[in-house]
N, C-alpha and C positions, 0 to 999 in steps of 0.2 A: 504494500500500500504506500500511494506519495504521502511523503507529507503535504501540508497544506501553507504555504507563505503567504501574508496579504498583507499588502504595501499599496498604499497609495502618496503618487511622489508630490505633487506639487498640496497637496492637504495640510493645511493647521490647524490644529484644534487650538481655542482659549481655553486655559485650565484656570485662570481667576485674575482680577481685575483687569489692569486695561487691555486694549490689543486684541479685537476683533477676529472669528475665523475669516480668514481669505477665503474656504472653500468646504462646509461640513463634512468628516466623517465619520463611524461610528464603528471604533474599536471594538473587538472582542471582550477583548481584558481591562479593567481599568487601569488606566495610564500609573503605570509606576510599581503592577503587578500587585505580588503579594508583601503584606510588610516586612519590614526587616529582611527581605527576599532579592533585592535590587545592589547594582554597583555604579557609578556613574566614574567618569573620568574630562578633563577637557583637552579639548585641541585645536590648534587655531585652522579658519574656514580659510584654507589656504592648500592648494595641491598642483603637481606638475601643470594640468592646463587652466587653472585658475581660482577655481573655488569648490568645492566638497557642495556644499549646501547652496543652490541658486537663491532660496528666498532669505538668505542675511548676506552682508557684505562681504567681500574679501578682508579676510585679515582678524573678523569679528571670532570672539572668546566664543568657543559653542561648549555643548556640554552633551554628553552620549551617554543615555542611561541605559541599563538593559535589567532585566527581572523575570523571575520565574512566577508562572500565573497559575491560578487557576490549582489546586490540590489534590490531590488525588491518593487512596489507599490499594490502586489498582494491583500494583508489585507488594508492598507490603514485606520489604526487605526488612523497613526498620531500624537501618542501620547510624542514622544520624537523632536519635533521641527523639524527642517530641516534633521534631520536622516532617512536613509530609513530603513527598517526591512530588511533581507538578505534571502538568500536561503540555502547558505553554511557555512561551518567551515571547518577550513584549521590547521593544528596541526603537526609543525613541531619541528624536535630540531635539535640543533648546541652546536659545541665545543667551548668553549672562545675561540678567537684566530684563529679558523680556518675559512675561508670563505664559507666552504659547509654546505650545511646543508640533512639532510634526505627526501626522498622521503613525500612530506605531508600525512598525512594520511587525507582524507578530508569525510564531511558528505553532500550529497545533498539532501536537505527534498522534499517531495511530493508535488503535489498539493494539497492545502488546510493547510501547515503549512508553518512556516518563525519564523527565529528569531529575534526577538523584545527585542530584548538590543542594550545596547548601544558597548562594548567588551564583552569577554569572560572573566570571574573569576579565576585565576588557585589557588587551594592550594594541601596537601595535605592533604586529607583525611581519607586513610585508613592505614597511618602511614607505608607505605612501600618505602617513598622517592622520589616515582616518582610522580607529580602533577597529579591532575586531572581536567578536564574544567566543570564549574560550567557556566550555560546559561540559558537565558530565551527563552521559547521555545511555540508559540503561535498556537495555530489551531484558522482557520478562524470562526466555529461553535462552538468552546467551550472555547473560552477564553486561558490565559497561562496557563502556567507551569514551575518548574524548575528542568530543566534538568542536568544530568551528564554523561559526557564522558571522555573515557581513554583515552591513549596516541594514540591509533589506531582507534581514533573515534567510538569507540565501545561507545552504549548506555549501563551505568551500572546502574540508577535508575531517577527515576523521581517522583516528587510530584503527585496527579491530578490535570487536567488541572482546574478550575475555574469553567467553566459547563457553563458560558455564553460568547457569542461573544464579543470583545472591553472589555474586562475584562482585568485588567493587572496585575506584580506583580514586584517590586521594589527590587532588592538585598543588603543588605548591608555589608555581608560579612561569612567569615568562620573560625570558632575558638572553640575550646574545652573550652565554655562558662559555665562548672561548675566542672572543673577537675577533670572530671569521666574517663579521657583517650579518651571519643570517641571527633569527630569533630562535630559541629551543625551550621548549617547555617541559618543564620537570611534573612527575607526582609519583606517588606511589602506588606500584601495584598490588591491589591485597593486602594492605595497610594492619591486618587482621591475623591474614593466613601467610601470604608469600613473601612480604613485605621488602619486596624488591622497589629500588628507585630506578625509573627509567628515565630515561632523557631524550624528547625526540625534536627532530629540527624543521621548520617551516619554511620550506624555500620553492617560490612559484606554482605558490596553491598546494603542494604536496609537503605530505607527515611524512619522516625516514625516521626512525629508531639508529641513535649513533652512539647510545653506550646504555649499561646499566651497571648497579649493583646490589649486593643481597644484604640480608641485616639492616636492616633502617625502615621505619615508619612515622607515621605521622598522624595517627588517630588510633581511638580507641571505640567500641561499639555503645556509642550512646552518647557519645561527644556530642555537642551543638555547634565546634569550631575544628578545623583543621592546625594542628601544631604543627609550628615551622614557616618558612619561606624562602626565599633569595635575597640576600643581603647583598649590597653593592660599597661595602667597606674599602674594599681595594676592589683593582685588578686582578683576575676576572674576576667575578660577583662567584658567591657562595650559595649553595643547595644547604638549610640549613635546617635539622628534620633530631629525631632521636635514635638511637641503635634500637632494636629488637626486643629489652624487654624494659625498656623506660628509663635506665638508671644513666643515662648519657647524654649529652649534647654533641650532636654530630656537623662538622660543615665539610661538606664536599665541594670540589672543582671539575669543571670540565678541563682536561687539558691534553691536546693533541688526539682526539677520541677516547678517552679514556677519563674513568671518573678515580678521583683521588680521593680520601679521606683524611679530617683530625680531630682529634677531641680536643672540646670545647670547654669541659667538665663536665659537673655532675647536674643532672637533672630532678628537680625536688617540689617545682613547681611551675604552673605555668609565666610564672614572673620572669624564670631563668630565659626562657625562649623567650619572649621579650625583649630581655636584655643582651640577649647575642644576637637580635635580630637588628636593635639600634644602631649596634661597633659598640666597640670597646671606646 
């Protein structure tokens, strides 16, 4: 079954005071998703041929939110605590300053998938300015996966799924982890069971797997948050996660295809991660 994408381009909606719709539409989702369920990021309305977004200026502060909609106990993995898994993404942008924001572009998955994160990821990845959404994306028969979507909810790559049901996979973020220019995203596989960290790179629409290793996780079964991230303290930025049965702080490097490990100390609380994740 397709998914279903629905985008309308030139549409504003007013979400409150001034700043009229230029042109009504009527979202699925409410605008901004579920609470506590959304990530925004900004970036300036500026791109090789001119501008990202035709109805603000060049140059103007926009703002890209994306969110998981709409709830769902369809899968029933349960693995993220009182969180439910979701059916939708909802993918809007706004001006700094202005109350409107663009017609969502939203995704409704089928039956037999849901998103199983906790928000959506935004960075960029293909160095052309405008964010992309980075998400965990579960079939009920096959386990996760991580997915990417553009600004218009368009699917532009994805991992494989896992190959087994209640399979999960832990993100911990997005960064040009060996300053080869491209972007590489980290998470953990089976954060639970396998608790391998993998690391794969984005380059021209396509996911490659360019290293991993074993011993490290980054959540526990009923977490409400994912432990760990990428620190960018020095050159190259850090994978920074715990060893296999919590008593560690771990930061890893990409370096020349290959992931490197050090201990950071001990792990006691979620404060420590915190604080290796600020620098020293």
């Amino acid at each position: 079954m397709v998914r279903r994408a629905i985008f309308s381009l030139a549409c504003l909606l007013a979400t409150a005071g001034a700043g009229a719709p230029l042109v009504a539409c009527s979202p699925q989702f409410p605008v901004g998703g579920l609470p506590g369920r959304a990530t925004e990021i900004t970036f300036p309305n500026r791109s090789a041929g001119g501008r990202h977004e035709y109805w603000a200026p060049a140059g103007a502060r926009m703002i890209m939110t994306a969110a998981l909609a709409s709830e769902t106990a369809e899968y029933g993995h349960n693995i993220m605590g009182p969180l439910q898994d979701a059916k939708g993404l909802t993918i809007h942008i706004s001006r700094e300053g202005d109350s409107r924001v663009s017609c969502p572009a939203e995704v409704l998955l089928p039956e037999g998938e849901v998103f199983e994160d906790f928000a959506p990821r935004l960075a960029d990845l293909d160095g052309d300015g405008m964010p992309e959404v980075i998400v965990v994306q579960s079939s009920l028969s096959e386990g996760a996966r991580l997915a990417i979507y553009d600004r218009r909810a368009r699917l532009l790559a994805a991992t494989p799924y896992i190959g087994q049901s209640r399979r999960w996979l832990a993100p911990l973020g997005a960064a040009d982890l060996d300053g080869d220019g491209a972007v590489e995203i980290a998470y953990v596989d089976r954060p639970h069971l396998a608790r391998t960290l993998r690391v794969w790179r984005y380059r021209k629409g396509r996911l490659t797997e360019v290293a991993s290793a074993p011993g490290l996780t980054n959540h526990r079964i009923g977490d409400t948050v994912i432990t760990g991230g990428i620190r960018n303290c020095a050159q190259p930025p850090e994978i920074v996660t715990v060893n296999a049965d919590w008593s560690r702080i771990i930061a890893t490097r990409l370096v020349s295809g290959t992931l490197t490990s050090r201990d950071l100390g001990p792990y006691r609380a979620p404060a420590d991660i915190a604080k290796a994740l600020a620098c020293p």
